[in-house]
N, C-alpha and C positions, 0 to 999 in steps of 0.2 A: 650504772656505768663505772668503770673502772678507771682512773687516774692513777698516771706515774709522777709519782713525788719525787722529785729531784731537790733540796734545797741546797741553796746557795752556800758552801764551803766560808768557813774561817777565814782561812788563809790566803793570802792575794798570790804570793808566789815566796820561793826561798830562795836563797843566796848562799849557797853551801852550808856552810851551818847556821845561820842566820834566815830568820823566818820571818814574812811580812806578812802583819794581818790589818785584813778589808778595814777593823775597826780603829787601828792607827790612821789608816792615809786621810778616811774621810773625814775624822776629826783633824787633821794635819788641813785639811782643805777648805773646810770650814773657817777655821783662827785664819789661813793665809786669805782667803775672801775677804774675812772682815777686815784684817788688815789693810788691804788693798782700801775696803770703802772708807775705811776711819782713817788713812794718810791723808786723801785724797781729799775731804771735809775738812781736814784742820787745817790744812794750808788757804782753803778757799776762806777759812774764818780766824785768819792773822795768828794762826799757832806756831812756834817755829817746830824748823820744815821735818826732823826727825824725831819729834816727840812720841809719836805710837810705838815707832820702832825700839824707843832706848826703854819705854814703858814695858813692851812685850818679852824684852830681854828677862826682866824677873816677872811680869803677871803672869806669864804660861806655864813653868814649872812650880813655881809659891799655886797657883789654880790648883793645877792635877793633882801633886798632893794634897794639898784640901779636901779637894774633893774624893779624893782616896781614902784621906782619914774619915772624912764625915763618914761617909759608907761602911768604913772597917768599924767604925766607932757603933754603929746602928746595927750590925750585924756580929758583934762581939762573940755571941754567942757560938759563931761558926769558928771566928779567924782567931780566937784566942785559942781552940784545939789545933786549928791548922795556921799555923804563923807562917811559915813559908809563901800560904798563897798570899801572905798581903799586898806584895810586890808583883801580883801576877795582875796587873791593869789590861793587858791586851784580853783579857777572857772578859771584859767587861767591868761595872762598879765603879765608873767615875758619878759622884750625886754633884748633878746641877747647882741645889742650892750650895753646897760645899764648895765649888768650886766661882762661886757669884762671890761668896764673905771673901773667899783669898784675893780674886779680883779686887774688890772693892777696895780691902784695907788696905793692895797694896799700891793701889790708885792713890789715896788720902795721903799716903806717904809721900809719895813721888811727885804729886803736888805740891806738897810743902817743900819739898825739895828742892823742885825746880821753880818756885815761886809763882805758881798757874794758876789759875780756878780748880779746883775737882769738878765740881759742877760742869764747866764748860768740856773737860776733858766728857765728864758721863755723858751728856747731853749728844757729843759726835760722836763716841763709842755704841750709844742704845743702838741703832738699826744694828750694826756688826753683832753684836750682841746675840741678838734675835735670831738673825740669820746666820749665825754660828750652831745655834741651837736647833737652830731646823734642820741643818745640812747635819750635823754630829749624829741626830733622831735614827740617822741609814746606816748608825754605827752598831745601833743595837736592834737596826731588823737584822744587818749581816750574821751577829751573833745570835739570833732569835732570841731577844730579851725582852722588857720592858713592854709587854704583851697583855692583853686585856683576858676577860673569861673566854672559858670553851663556846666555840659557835658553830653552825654546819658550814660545808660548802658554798651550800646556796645564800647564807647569809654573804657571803664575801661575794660570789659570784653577782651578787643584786644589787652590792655597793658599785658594780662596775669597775673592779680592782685588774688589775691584767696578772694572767696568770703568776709570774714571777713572785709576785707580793704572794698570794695565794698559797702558791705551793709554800714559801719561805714561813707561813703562818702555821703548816700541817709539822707537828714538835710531837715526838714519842707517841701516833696515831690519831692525835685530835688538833681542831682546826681553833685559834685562837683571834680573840678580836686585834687588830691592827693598831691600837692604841699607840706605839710610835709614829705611823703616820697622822692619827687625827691630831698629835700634838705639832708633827713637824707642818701641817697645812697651817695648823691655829699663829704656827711663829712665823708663818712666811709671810699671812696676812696681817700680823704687827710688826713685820717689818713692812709692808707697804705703806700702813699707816703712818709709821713713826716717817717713813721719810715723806709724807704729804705733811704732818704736824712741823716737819722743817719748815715750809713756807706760811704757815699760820706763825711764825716769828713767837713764837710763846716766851716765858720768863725765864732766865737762866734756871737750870736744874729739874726744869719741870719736865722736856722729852724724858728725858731716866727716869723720873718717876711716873709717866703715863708708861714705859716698858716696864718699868715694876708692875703694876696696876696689869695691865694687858696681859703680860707672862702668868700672874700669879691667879688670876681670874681662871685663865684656862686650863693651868694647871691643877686646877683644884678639882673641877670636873671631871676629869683625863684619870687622875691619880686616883677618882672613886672607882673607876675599871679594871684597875691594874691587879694582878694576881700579885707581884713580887715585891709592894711597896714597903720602904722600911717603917718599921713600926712604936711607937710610943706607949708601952705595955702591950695590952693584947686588942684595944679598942682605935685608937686613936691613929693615924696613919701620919706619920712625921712631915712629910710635904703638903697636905691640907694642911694643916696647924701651920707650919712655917708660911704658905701661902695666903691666910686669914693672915696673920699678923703682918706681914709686908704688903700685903692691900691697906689693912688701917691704918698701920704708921707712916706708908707712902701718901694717902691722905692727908695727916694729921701734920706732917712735915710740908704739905703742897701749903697746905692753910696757913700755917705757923712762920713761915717762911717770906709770905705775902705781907702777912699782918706786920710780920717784925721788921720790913723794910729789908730784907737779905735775897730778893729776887728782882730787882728795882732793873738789873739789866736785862737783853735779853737777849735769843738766842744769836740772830744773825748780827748781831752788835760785835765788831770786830777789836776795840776801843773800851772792850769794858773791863773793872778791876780784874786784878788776878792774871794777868799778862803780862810777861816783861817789858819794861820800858824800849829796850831795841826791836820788841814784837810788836810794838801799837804800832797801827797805822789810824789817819786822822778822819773822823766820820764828818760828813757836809751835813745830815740829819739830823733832827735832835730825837730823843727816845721817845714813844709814846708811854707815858705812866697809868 
């Protein structure tokens, strides 16, 4: 049987000289989702009322480059002959973890800044997070990226995939495994999770490190698939490795953290350290320890 391979184009549309690609908007859409869900949680858990927003101003561009370096950084070998393309992000090459360290450190800052918790800030941010990650994953089917080994038809066909994915799989004659999608299912379903672990009320800091845990577990499996992962000489594949060690140190920090008395508040605790004084509101409960 003969199949017409149509895949899905770059480009969303242009504006005379100005060119919009599929892989900007859906990551554009993503960050504005989570946003929407992390405004919307902080307010209900005594944050004041524009904190994501003033956050976002620097964690989205401090991320992207991050995450631009980390990838330029791991693929040296290419963009130190061609330095032009380093700046060329819409062809793809933003790395996850690259773009989590910019996040993170520049979260730590802007806490201290603003006189908040980090923790509580991570804590309402993880589901966004996730679901950032899952929604970005349709960034690099558009560009056919981040793609597993050569597979037939009938393998995609037997997963019950609808054509579109399908066709968008068939790259220079061969059909590849779907590995953006089984990662972006794995983050849809921690993000479901993490927002049930809302109401299991856990210890401050500890949803972001069940999303550490959850992310980096899946991704370890996902990334043994991948054709195009960055690499750590010739053996070692750089997101495994980085994914093992934010599984045991998100661990090692759950435990340590409990033991040292530095988790003692918890989540839906509106009252707890690390909120400004004009931010508390008065809790009638007392905490469970």
């Amino acid at each position: 049987m003969v199949y017409t391979i149509e895949p899905i184009g770059r480009v969303a549309f242009e504006l005379g000289p100005f060119t919009v690609y599929w892989y900007g908007i859906i990551i554009g859409v993503g960050a504005l989702l989570g946003f929407l869900i992390a405004n919307r949680e902080a307010q209900k858990r005594g944050m004041p009322k524009d904190i994501f927003a003033d956050l976002l101003i620097f964690a989205i561009p401090i991320s992207i480059i991050c995450a631009r370096l980390y990838y330029v950084i791991f693929r040296w070998e290419y963009y130190g002959q061609h330095p032009g393309d380093i700046i060329a992000i819409w062809e793809g090459g933003l790395a996850i973890h690259g773009g989590l360290i910019g996040a993170v450190l520049t979260a730590i800052i802007f806490a201290r800044k603003k006189g908040v918790s980090f923790w509580k800030l991570a804590d309402i941010a993880a589901p966004s997070i996730i679901l950032g990650q899952a929604i970005g994953r349709w960034g690099n089917f558009m560009n056919q990226e981040a793609h597993g080994g050569p597979v037939t038809r009938e393998f995609l066909e037997n997963l019950q995939l609808p054509d579109f994915i399908i066709n968008q799989m068939f790259i220079e004659g061969t059909y590849y495994h779907p590995t953006f999608l089984y990662e972006s299912i794995w983050n849809l379903l921690g993000f479901v999770l993490l927002i049930l672990l809302r109401r299991i009320n856990l210890r401050r800091g500890e949803l972001f490190l069940s999303y550490v845990i959850w992310y980096s577990f899946g991704r370890f499996f996902i990334e043994g698939m991948r054709t195009d992962s960055l690499m750590i000489g010739d053996v070692l594949r750089t997101a495994q490795v980085i994914s093992l060690v934010l599984i045991i140190g998100a661990i090692i920090l759950w435990v340590y953290r409990r033991k040292a008395g530095l988790a003692d508040a918890h989540y839906l605790d509106n009252d707890g350290p690390g909120i400004p004084k004009k931010g508390r509101k008065s809790s009638t409960k007392k905490n469970k320890k």
